[in-house]
C-alpha positions as CSV (number, residue, x, y, z in Angstrom):
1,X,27.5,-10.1,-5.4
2,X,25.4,-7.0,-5.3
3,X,25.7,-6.6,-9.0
4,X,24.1,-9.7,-9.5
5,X,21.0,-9.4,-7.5
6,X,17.4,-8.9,-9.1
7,X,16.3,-5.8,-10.1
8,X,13.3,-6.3,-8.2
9,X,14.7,-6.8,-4.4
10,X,18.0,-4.1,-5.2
11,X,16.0,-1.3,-3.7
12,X,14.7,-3.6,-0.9
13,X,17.8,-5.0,-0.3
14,X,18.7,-1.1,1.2
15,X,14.8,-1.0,3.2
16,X,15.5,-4.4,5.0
17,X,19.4,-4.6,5.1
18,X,19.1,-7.4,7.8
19,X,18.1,-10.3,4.8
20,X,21.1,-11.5,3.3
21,X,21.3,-11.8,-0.6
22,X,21.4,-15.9,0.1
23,X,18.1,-15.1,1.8
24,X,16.9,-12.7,-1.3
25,X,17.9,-15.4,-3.1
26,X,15.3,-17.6,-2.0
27,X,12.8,-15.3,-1.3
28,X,13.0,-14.7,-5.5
29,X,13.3,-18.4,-6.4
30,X,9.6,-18.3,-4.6
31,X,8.2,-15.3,-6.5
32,X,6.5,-14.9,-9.5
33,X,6.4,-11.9,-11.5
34,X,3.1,-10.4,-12.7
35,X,1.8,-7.8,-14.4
36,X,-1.7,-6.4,-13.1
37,X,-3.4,-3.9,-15.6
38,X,-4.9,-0.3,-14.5
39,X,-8.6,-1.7,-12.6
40,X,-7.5,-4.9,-12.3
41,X,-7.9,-6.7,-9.1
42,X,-4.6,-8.7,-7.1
43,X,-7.8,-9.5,-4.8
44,X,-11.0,-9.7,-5.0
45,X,-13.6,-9.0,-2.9
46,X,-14.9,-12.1,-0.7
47,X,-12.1,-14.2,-1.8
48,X,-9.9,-15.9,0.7
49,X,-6.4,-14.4,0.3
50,X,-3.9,-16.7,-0.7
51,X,-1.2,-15.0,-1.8
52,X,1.1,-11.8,-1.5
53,X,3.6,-9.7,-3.2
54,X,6.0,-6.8,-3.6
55,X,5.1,-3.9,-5.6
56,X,8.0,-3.3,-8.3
57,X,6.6,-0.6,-10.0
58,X,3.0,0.6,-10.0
59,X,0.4,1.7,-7.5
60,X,-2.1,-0.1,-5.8
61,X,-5.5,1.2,-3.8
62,X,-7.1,-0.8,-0.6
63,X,-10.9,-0.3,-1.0
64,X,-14.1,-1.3,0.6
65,X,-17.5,-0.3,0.4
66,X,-19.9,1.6,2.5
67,X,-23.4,0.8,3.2
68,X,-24.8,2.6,0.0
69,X,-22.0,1.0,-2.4
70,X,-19.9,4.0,-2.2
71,X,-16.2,3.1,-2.9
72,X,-13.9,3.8,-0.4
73,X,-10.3,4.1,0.3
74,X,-8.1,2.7,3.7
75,X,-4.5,2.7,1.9
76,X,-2.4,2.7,-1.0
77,X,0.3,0.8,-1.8
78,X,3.6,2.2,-4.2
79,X,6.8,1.1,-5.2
80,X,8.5,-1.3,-2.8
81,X,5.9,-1.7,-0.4
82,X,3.9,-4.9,0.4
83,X,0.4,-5.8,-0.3
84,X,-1.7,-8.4,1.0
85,X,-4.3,-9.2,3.2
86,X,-2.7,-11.5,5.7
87,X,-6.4,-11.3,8.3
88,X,-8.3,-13.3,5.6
89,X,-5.6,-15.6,4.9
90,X,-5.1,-16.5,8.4
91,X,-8.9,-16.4,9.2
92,X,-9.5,-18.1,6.1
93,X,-12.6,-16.1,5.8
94,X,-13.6,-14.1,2.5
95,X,-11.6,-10.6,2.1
96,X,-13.5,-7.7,3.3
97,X,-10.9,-5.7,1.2
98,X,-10.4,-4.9,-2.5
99,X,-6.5,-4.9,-3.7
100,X,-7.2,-3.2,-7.3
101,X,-4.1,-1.7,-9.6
102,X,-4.3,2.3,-9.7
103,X,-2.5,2.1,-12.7
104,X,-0.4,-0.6,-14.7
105,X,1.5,-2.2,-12.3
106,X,4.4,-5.3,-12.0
107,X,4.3,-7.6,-8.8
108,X,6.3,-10.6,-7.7
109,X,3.8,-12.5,-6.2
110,X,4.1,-15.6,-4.0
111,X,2.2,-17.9,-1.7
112,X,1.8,-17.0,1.4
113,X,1.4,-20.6,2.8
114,X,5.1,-21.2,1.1
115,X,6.2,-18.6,2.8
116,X,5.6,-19.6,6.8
117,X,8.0,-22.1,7.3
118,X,11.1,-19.8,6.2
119,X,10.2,-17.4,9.7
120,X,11.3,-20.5,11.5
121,X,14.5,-21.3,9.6
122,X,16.0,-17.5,8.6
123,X,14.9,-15.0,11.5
124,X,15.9,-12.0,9.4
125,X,13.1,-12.6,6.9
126,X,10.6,-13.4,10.6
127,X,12.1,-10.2,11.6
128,X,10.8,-8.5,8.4
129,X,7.4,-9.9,8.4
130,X,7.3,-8.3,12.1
131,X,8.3,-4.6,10.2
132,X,5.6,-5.3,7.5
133,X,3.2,-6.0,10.6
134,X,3.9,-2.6,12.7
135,X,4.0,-0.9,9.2
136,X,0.3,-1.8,8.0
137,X,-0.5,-1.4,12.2
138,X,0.9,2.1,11.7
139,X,-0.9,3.1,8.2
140,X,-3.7,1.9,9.6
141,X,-3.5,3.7,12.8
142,X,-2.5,7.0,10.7
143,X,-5.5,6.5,8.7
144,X,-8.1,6.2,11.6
145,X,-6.1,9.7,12.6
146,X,-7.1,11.1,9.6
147,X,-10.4,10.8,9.3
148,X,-10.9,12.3,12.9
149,X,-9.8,15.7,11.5
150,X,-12.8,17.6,11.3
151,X,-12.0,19.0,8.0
152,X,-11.6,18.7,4.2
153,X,-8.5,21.5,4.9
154,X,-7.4,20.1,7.8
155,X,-7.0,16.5,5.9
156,X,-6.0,17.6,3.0
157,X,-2.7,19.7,4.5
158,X,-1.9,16.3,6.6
159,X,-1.5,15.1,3.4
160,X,0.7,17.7,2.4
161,X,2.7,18.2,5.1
162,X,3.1,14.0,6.0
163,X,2.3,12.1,3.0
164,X,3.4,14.3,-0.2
165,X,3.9,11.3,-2.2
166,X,-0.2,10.5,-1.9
167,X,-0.4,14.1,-3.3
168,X,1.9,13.7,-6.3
169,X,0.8,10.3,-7.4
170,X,-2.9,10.1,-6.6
171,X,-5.4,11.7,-8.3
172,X,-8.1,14.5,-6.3
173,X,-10.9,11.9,-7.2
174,X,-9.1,9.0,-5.1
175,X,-7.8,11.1,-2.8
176,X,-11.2,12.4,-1.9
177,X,-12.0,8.6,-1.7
178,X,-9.3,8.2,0.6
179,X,-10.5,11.2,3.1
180,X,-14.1,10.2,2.7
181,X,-15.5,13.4,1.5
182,X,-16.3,14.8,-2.1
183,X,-14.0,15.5,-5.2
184,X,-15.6,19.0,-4.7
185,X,-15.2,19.7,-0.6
186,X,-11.1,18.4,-1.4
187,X,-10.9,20.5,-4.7
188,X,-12.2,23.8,-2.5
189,X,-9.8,22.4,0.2
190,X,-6.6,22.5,-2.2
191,X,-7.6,25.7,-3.4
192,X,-7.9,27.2,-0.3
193,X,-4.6,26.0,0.9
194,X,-3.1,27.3,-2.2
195,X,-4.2,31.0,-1.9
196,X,-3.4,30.7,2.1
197,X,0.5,29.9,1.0
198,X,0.9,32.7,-2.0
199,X,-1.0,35.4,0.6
200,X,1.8,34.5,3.1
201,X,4.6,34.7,0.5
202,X,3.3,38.1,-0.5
């Protein structure tokens, strides 16, 4: 049966092994697949979110922006991982949030209304709702942990040390976006780091 599934949930059929392939099934009969260009948004801005999706391939950036229109970034979003913003659809309030492609990217979106009645009927896919919860709880959590680091360095080599895939995929200019300080203070900060490591393998 395995061999059979879409290539889009195989790799999530191994992250969430409690949803059956019956259940994946469904789940894909409900999706639609898109394709979201590098700077375009999956939402916009004061929009009420409607819908949600699965990242096949592709990254995405969470943004808002400060008081003097400065871009900022709480989260990314990379292969296999969720994206949405479930406050404003529940609220039905205008997102505060920007969900904008990083680079060209494939989704399988769906509704999000659709989607509520199956956590009643198929507690596997309630249960993984509840994982997606604590997961966003925890980014968020990590993130707020982040910026209380008093340092470009000290951000920066979190990075490194917890999150090497922001390092690899992201570029220094989002990344800096993402630690709220300049391209400059995390370009010094990366550089500093670097001579730090050869010095201790000499």
């Amino acid at each position: 049966m395995k061999q059979s599934l879409s290539n889009w949930y195989n790799r999530l059929t191994v992250k969430y092994p409690i949803v059956s392939d019956h259940e994946w099934e469904l789940l894909d009969s409900m999706t639609k697949k898109k394709v979201i260009k590098k700077g375009e948004s999956f939402l916009h801005h004061g929009r009420v979110a409607r819908y949600a999706a699965f990242v096949c391939s592709g990254q995405f950036k969470f943004t808002i922006d400060d008081e003097d229109g400065n871009e900022k970034i709480i989260r990314f979003a990379f292969e296999d991982d969720f994206i949405a913003n479930c406050e404003s659809f529940y609220s039905k309030s205008p997102s505060a949030i920007r969900i904008t492609a990083i680079e060209d990217s494939e989704i399988r979106r769906f509704s999000i209304k659709k989607l509520q009645p199956l956590y009643d009927l198929h507690m596997s896919i309630a249960s993984v709702n509840l994982d997606i919860y604590q997961d966003l709880a925890e980014k968020t959590f990590e993130h707020q942990y982040l910026l209380s680091l008093k340092s470009p360095v000290k951000r920066y080599k979190y990075l490194l040390e917890n999150r090497p895939l922001i390092i690899k995929k992201i570029s220094l200019t989002n990344i800096a976006r993402y630690l709220y300080v300049s391209r400059e203070a995390i370009s010094r900060a990366r550089l500093f780091l670097l001579n730090k490591s050869q010095n201790f393998c000499d």
